[in-house]
C-alpha positions as CSV (number, residue, x, y, z in Angstrom):
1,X,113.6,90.8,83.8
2,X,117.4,90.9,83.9
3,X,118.0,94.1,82.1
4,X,115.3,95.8,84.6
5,X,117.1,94.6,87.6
6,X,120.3,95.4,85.8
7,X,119.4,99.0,84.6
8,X,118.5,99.8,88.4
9,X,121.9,98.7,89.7
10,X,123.5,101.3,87.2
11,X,121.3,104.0,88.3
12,X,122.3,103.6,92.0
13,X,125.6,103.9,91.1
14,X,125.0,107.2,89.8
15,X,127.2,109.9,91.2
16,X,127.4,113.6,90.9
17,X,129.2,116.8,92.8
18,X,128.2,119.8,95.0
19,X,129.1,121.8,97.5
20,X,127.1,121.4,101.2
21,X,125.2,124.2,101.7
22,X,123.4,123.4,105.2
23,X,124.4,120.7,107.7
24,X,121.5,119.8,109.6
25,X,120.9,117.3,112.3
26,X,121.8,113.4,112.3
27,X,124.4,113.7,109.7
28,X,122.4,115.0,106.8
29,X,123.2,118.0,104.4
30,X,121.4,120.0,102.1
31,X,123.9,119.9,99.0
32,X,123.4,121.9,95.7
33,X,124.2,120.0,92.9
34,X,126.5,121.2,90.0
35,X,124.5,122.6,86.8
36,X,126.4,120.1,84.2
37,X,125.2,117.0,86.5
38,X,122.1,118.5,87.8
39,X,120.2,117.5,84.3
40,X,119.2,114.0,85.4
41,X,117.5,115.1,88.7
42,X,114.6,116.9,86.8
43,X,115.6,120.0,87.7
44,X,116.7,119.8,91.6
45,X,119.1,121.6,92.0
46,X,119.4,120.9,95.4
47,X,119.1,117.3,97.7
48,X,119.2,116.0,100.7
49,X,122.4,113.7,101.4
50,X,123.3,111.4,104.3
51,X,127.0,110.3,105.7
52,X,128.2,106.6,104.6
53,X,129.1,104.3,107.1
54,X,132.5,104.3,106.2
55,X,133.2,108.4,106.4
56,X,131.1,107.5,109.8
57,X,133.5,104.7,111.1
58,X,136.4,106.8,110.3
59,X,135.1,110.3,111.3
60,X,135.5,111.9,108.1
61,X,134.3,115.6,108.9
62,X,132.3,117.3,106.3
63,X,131.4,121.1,106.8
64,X,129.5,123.9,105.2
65,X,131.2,124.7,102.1
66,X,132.9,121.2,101.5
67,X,132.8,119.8,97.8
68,X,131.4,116.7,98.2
69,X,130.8,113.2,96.0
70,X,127.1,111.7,96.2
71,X,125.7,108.7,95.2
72,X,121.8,109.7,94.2
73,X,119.1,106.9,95.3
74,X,118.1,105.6,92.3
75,X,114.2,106.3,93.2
76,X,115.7,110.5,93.6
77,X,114.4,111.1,97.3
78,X,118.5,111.5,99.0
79,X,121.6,110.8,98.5
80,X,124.4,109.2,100.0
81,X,128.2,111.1,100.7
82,X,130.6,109.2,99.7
83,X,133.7,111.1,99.1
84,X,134.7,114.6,100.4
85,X,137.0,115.9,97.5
């Protein structure tokens, strides 16, 4: 049961790249993933991604265009912005 709970933890942690390609309301984007990460989201190339509290609390700006570092959900519905690189 361990190794379930563990494997999950390591897919959360998952992170990729992309660039933002729409920014829609309530601080979420529509990012499009790169092609060498893109293999383990069954073929999406493109996701929907929310701020982190932390680029929140310290009013990181993220625009159209920005290269960006997400953390996927590990069931693959969104993903989270971590890092604006």
């Amino acid at each position: 049961m361990s190794d379930l709970k563990d494997e999950k933890i390591l897919m959360a942690k998952k992170t990729v790249r992309g660039v933002v390609t729409e920014a829609l309301p309530s601080t979420l984007f529509r990012v499009d993933i790169d092609d060498k990460t893109a293999d383990n989201l069954e073929g999406k190339k493109e996701i929907l991604a929310y701020l982190s509290g932390k680029m929140r609390m310290h009013r990181i700006k993220v625009l159209i265009g920005d290269s960006v570092e997400i953390v996927l959900d590990p069931y693959g519905g969104k993903g989270r912005i971590v890092k604006r690189l």
